[in-house]
Legacy VTK file of the C-alpha trace (Angstrom):
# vtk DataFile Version 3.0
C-alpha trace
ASCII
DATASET POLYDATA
POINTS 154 float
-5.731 40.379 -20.121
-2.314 39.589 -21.624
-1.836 38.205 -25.459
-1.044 35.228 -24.471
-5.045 34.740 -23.087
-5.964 35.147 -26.155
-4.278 32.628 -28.307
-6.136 29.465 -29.679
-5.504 25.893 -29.699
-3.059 25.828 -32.725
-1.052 28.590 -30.556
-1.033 26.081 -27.691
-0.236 23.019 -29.526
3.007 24.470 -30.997
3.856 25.505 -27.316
3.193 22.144 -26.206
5.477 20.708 -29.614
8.392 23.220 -28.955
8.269 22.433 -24.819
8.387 18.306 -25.969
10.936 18.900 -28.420
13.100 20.864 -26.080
12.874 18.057 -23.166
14.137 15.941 -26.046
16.849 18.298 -26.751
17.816 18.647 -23.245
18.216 15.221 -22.801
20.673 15.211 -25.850
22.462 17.586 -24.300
22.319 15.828 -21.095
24.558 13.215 -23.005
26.612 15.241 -23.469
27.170 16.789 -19.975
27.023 13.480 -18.514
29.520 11.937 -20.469
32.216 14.631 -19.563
30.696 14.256 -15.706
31.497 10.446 -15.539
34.854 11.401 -16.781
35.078 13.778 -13.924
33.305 11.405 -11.611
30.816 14.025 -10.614
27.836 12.084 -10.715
27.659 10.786 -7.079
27.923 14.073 -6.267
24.716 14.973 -8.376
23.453 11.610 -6.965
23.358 12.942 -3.471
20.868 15.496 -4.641
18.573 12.503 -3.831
20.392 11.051 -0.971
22.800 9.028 -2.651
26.362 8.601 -3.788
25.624 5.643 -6.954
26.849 7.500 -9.768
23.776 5.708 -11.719
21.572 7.744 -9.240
23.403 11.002 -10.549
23.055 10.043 -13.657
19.495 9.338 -13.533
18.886 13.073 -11.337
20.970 14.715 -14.179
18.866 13.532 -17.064
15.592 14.369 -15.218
17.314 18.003 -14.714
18.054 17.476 -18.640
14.992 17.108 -19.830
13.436 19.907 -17.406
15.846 22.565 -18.523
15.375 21.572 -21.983
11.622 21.806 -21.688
11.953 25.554 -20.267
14.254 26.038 -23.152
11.651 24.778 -25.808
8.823 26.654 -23.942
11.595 30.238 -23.636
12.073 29.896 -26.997
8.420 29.579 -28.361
7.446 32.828 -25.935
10.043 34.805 -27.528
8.673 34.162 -31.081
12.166 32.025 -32.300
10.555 28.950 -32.983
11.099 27.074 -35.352
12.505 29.800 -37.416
15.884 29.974 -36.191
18.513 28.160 -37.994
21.346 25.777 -36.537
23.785 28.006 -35.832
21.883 30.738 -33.877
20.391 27.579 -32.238
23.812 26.715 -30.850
24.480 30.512 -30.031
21.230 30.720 -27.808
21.673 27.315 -26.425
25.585 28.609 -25.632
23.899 31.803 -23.541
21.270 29.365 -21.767
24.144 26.992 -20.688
25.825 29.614 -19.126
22.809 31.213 -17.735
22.096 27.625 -16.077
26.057 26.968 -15.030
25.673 30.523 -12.705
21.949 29.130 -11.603
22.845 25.443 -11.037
26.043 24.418 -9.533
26.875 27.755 -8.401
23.251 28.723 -6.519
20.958 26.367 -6.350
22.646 22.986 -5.699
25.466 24.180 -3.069
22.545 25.866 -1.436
20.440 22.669 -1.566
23.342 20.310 -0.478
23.772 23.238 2.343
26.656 24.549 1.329
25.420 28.097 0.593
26.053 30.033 -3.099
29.404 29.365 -4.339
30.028 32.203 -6.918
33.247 33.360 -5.072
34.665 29.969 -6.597
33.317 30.189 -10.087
37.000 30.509 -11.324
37.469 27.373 -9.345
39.391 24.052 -11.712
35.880 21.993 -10.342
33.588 25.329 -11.686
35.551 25.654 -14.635
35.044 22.383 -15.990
31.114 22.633 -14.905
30.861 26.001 -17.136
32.417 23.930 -19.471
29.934 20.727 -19.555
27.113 23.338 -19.423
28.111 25.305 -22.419
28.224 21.916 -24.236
25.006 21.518 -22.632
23.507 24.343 -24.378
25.294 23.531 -27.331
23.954 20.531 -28.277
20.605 21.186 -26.430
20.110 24.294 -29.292
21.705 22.772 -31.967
18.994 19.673 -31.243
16.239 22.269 -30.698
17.113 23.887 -33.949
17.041 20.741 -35.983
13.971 19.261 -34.521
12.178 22.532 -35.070
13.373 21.961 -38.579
11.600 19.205 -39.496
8.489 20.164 -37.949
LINES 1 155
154 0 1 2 3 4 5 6 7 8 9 10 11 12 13 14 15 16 17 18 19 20 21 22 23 24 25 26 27 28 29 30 31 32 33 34 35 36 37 38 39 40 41 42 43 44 45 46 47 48 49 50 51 52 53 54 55 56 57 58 59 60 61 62 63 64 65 66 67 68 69 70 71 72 73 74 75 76 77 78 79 80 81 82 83 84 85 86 87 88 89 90 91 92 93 94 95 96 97 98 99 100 101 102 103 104 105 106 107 108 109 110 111 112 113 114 115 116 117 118 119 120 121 122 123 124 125 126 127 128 129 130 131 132 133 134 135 136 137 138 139 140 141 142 143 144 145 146 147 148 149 150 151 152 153
């Protein structure tokens, strides 16, 4: 049996805190992102994830995503023993790294491959791709600093 087996309720109540607190963190960062993707009027793009072009509907998909990334974050985070004793600014550098961990994983893998399209990593270096590594560092940004400060004050 692993470690984690063994761990009592208080264990699994903090897990449960830092996997809330980093769904609310990823949807600050989902601001964020979304923000500089209605600039870019990428969001009926992200809309027709769900069969649809509305940009409202890509909104609404990317904040869902938001909050589901940010939840892994909050849950990675607790497993590898940095919660809540990480400060802001290694917050934002961890949040930086998982931004560009989910820029590789999300527009370049999994949603060309769900809209059909295949993996797209020959055009990472693409002005579209560039921008999109862009919105997802400040993704990660915000999503650790938020992380970081909510941890904080718990």
């Amino acid at each position: 049996m692993t470690d984690t087996v063994h761990r009592g309720p208080a264990e699994t109540r903090l897990l449960i805190m830092d996997i809330g607190m980093g769904a609310v963190a990823g949807l600050a960062g989902g601001l964020v992102f979304g923000s500089l993707m209605a600039v870019m009027a990428m969001l009926p793009m992200i809309g027709m994830l769900v069969g649809s072009e509305s940009a409202v509907a890509g909104f609404g998909v990317h904040m869902v995503i938001s909050a589901v990334i940010g939840a892994i974050y909050g849950g990675a985070v607790h497993v590898l023993g940095l919660s809540p004793a990480y400060g802001l600014v290694a917050g934002i550098g961890i949040g930086l790294a998982y931004g560009f961990m989910w820029w590789i994983l999300g527009p370049l893998l999994i949603m060309p491959t769900m809209m059909g399209m295949g993996p797209q990593v020959g055009s990472a270096l693409s002005q579209m791709n560039v921008m999109s590594l862009m919105g997802h560092l400040m993704f990660g940004a915000t999503a650790g600093a938020a992380f970081a400060l909510l941890s904080n004050r718990r």
